[in-house]
C-alpha positions as CSV (number, residue, x, y, z in Angstrom):
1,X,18.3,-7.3,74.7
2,X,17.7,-10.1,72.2
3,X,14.1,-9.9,71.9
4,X,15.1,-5.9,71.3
5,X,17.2,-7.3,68.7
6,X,15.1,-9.4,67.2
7,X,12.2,-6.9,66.9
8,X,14.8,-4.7,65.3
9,X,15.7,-6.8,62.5
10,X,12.0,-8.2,62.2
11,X,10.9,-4.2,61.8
12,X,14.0,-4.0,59.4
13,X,12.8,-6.5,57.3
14,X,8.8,-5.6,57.3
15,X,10.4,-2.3,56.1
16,X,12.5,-3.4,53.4
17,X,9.7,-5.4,52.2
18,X,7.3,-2.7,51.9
19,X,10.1,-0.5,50.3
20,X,10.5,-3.5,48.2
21,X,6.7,-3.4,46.5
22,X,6.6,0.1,46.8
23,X,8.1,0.4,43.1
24,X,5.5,-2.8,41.9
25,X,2.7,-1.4,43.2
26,X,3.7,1.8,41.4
27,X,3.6,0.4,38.6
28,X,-0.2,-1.0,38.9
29,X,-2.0,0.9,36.2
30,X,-4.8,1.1,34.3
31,X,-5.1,1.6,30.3
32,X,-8.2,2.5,28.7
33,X,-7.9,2.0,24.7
34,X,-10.8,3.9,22.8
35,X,-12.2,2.1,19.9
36,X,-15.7,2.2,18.1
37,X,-18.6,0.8,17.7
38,X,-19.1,-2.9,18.0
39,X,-20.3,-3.3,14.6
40,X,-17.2,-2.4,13.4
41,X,-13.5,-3.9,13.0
42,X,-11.9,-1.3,15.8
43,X,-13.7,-2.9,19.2
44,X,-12.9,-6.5,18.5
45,X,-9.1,-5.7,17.5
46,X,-9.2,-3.5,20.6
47,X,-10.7,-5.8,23.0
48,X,-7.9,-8.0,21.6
49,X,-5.0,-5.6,22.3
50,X,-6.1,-5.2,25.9
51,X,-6.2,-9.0,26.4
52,X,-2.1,-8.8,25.0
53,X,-1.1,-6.0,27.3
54,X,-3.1,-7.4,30.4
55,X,-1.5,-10.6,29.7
56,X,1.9,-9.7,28.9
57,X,3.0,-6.8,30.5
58,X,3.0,-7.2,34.3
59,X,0.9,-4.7,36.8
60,X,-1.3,-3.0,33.6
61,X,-4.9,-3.8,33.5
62,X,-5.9,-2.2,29.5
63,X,-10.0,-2.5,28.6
64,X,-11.1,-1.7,25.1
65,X,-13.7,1.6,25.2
66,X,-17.0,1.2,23.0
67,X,-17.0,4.9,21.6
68,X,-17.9,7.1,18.4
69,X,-14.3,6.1,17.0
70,X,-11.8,8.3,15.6
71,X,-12.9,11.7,16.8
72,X,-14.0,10.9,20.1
73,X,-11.0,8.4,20.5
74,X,-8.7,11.7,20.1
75,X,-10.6,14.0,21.9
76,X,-10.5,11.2,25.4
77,X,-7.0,11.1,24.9
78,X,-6.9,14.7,24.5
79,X,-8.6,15.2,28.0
80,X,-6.9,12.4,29.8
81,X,-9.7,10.0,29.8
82,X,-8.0,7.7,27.5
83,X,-4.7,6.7,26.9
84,X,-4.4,4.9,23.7
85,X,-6.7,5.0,20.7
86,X,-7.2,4.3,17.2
87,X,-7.9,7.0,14.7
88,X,-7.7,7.3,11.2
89,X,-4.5,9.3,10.0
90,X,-7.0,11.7,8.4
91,X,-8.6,12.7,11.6
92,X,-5.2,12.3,13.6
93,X,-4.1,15.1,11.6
94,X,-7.0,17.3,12.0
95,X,-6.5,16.9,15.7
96,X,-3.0,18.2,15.6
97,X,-3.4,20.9,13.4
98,X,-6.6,21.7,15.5
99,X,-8.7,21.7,12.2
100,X,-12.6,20.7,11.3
101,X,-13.6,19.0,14.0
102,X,-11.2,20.3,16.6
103,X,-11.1,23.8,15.9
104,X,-11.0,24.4,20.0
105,X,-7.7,23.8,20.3
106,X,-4.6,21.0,18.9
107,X,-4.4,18.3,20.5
108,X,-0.4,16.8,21.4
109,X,-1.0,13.0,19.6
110,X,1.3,10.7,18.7
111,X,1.6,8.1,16.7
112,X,2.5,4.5,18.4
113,X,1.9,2.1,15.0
114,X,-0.2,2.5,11.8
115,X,-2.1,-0.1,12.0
116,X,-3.7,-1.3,8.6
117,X,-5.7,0.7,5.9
118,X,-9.0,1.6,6.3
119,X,-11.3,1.2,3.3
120,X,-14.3,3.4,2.7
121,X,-17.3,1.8,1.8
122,X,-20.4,3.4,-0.1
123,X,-22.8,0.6,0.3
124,X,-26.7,0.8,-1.0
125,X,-28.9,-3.0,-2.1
126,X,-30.6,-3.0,-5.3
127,X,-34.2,-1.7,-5.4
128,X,-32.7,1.7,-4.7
129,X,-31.8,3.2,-7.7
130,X,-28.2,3.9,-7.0
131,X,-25.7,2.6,-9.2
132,X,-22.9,5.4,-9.0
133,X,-21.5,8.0,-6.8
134,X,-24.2,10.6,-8.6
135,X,-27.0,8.7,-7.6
136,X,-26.8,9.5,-4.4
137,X,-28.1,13.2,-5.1
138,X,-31.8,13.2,-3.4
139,X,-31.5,10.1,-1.6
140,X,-31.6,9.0,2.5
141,X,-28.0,8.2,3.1
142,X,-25.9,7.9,6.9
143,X,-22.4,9.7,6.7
144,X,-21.5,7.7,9.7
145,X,-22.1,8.5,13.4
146,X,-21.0,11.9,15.3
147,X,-17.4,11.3,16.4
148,X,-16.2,9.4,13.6
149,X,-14.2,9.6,11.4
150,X,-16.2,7.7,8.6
151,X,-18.2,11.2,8.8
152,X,-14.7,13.5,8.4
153,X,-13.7,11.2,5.4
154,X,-17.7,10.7,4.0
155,X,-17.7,14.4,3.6
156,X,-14.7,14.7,1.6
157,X,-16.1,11.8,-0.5
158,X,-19.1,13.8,-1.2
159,X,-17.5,16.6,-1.9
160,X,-14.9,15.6,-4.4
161,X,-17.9,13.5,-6.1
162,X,-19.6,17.3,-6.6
163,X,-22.0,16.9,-4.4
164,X,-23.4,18.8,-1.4
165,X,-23.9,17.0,1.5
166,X,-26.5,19.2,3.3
167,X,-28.4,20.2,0.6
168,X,-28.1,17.2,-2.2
169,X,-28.7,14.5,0.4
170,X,-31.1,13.4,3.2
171,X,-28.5,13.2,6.1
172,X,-28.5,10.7,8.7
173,X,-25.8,9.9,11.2
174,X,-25.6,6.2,12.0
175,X,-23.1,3.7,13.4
176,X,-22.5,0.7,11.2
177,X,-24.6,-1.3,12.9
178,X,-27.6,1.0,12.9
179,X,-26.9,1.9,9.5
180,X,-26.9,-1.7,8.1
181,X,-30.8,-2.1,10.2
182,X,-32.1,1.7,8.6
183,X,-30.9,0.1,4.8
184,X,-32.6,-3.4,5.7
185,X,-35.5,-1.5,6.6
186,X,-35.3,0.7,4.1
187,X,-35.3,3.3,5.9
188,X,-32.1,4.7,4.2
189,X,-30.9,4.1,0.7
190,X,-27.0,4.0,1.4
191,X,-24.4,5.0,3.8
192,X,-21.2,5.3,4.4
193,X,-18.4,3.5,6.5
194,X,-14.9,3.1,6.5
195,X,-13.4,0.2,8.2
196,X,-11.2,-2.7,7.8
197,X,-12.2,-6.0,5.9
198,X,-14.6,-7.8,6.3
199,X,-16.5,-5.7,8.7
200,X,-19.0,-7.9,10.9
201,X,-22.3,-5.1,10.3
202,X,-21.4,-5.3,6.4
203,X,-21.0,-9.0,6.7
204,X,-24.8,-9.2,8.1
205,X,-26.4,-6.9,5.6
206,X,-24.8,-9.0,2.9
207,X,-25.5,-12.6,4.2
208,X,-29.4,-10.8,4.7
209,X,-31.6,-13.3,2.7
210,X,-33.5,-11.0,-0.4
211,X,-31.0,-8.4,0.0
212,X,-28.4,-7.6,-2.6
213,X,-25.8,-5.6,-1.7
214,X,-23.9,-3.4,-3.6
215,X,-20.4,-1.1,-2.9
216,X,-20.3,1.9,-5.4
217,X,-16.9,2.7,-7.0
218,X,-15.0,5.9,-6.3
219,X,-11.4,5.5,-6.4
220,X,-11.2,8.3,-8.9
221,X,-12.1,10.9,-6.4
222,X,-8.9,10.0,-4.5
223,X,-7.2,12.7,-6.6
224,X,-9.1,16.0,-5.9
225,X,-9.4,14.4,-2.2
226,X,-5.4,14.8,-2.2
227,X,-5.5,17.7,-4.0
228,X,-7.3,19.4,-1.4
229,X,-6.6,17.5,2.1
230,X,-3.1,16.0,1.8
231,X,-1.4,13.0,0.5
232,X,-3.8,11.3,3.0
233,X,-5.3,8.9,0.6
234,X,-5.0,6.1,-1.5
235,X,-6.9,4.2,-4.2
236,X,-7.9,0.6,-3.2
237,X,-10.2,-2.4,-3.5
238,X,-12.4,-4.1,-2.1
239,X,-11.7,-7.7,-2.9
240,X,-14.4,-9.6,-4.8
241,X,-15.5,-12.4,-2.2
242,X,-14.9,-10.0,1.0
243,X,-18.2,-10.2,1.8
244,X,-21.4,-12.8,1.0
245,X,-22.8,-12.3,-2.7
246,X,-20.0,-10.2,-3.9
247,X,-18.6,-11.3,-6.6
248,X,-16.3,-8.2,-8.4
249,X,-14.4,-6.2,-6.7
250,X,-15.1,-2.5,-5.6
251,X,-12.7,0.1,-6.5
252,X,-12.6,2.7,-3.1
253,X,-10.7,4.5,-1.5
254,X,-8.3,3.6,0.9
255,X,-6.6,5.4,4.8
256,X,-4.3,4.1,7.3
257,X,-4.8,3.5,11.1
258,X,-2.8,4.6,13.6
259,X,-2.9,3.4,17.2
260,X,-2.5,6.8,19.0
261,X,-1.4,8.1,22.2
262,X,-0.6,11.4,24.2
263,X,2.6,13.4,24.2
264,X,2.4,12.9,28.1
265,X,2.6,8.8,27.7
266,X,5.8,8.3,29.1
267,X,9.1,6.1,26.8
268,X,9.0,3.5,28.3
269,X,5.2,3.0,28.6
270,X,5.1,3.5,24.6
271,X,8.1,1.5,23.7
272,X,6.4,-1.8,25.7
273,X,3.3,-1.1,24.5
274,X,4.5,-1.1,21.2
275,X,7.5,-3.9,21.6
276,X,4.4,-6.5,22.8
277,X,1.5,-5.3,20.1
278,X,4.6,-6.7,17.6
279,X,6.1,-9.5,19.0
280,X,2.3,-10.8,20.0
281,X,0.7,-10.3,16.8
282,X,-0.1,-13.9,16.3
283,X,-2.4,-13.7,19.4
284,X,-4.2,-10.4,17.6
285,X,-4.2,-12.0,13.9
286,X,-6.0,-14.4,15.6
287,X,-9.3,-12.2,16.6
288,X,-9.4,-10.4,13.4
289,X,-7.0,-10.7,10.2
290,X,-6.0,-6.9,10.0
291,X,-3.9,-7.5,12.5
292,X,-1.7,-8.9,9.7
293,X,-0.6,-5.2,9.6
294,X,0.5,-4.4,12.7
295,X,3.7,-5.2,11.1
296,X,7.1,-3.1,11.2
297,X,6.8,-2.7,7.4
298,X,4.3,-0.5,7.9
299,X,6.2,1.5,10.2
300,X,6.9,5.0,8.0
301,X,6.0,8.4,8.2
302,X,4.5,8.2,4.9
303,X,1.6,6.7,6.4
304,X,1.4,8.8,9.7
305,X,0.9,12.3,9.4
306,X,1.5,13.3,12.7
307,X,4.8,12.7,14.8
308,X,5.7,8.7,16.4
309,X,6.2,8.7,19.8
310,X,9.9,8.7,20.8
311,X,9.2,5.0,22.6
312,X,7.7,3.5,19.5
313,X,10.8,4.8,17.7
314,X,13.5,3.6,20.3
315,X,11.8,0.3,19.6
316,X,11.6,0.8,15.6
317,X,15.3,1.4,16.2
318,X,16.2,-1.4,17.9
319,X,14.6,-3.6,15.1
320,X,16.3,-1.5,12.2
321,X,13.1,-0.3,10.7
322,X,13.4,3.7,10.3
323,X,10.0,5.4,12.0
């Protein structure tokens, strides 16, 4: 009768333990974050976010995507292959309204920061005979690779500078990386990318010895941009000194990132996510220095043109900053 007792309560406690991790184990999940290309600024500051939320938030296992960027990240997170990525607000809000390049269907994304703004670069070397947005008319120039949004927001560029961009240029559509290799060998005359600062692929072409590189100006086509597609951009600069050889400053034009998500993430999944990118920013400043704007500041609907996710707004709440 003992031993029957004893077996009892050792059953008893096998069971509650089980029970016990049943929740943990649960809880075990995996995170796939899309991001681009590794040329540009979106890979290393997402490899960088899934080494935060691996480290810090217990049972999730996150790995940074290499992908198109922007359009592909909202299309994977559109068909459940991903469940974060970053996107430009511009494309973000194409998705939603199921416009341009998602004219199969909206897509239920939601913001869970904005990130940092996203400057476009129009970037040719001397030898080439471009000097101004005009200049490009007849010439080999990249619009950025398919599923990007450098290609969305090159288009616009184009067309507010009054120019066509299938028959007034010689279209290619290359990554950063490759693009920076086609100009070197001259196999292009210019292309276009928009990324954060300094991007490594830019940073290569201009460090290239014999190469001068040059960023044409076009801030003043931000205007019929807005006129047309939103209040979606911004005129900016490029800081003299950003990158090797440069030595004024650019006048472009400027887009917010937003680190995105699905409708179906659930609160608390967003608000942690969220609640650890901002209290470990150090750790993310530290890979790349855009993370200096995954800050609450930047936390308004002004710069996110589609809908926050109710967990990155409890959290918003809690530290008094209005979403």
């Amino acid at each position: 009768m003992r031993n029957g007792t004893m077996w009892r309560a050792l059953g008893a406690a096998v069971m509650g333990a089980i029970l016990a991790a049943g929740p943990a184990a649960a809880q075990q999940k995996t995170l796939a974050i899309g991001t681009g290309g590794t040329g540009g600024v979106y890979y290393p500051l997402g490899g960088a976010i899934a080494n935060v939320l691996t480290k810090h938030l217990p049972g999730v296992q996150a790995t940074a995507e290499v992908t198109g960027g922007s359009v592909d990240n909202l299309k994977l997170i559109g068909s459940g292959q991903s469940e974060v990525g970053f996107s430009m607000a511009d494309a973000a809000l194409d998705a939603a309204q199921g416009q341009d390049k998602f004219k199969s269907g909206k897509l239920p994304v939601r913001t869970l920061m904005v990130l940092y703004p996203n400057r476009m670069h129009v970037v040719t070397v001397e030898g080439t005979g471009i000097d101004k947005m005009a200049d490009l008319k007849g010439k080999r120039v990249s619009t950025g690779s398919p599923g990007s949004a450098t290609e969305v927001m090159a288009f616009r560029v184009i067309e507010a500078a009054g120019l066509d961009k299938d028959k007034d240029l010689k279209r290619e559509r290359l990554s950063v990386a490759e693009s920076v290799n086609a100009l070197k060998d001259r196999k292009i005359d210019a292309f276009f990318w928009v990324g954060g600062i300094p991007t490594a692929a830019v940073t290569d072409l201009a460090a290239t010895p014999g190469v001068k590189m040059k960023l044409l100006d076009h801030s003043d086509l931000v205007e019929k941009m807005n006129a047309k597609y939103g209040k979606l951009y911004a005129a900016g600069t490029i800081p003299a000194g950003t990158y090797p050889g440069s030595d004024k400053s650019s006048a472009n034009a400027d887009v917010w990132n937003l680190l995105v998500t699905s409708d179906k993430m659930s609160e608390n999944d967003a608000y942690q996510i969220v609640k650890t990118l901002v209290e470990k920013q150090a750790e993310l400043v530290a890979v790349h220095k855009e993370a200096q704007g995954f800050s609450l500041d930047n936390q308004t609907i002004d710069r996110s043109p589609i809908p926050f996710h109710p967990g990155a707004l409890k959290y918003f709440k809690e530290r008094g900053v209005g979403g």
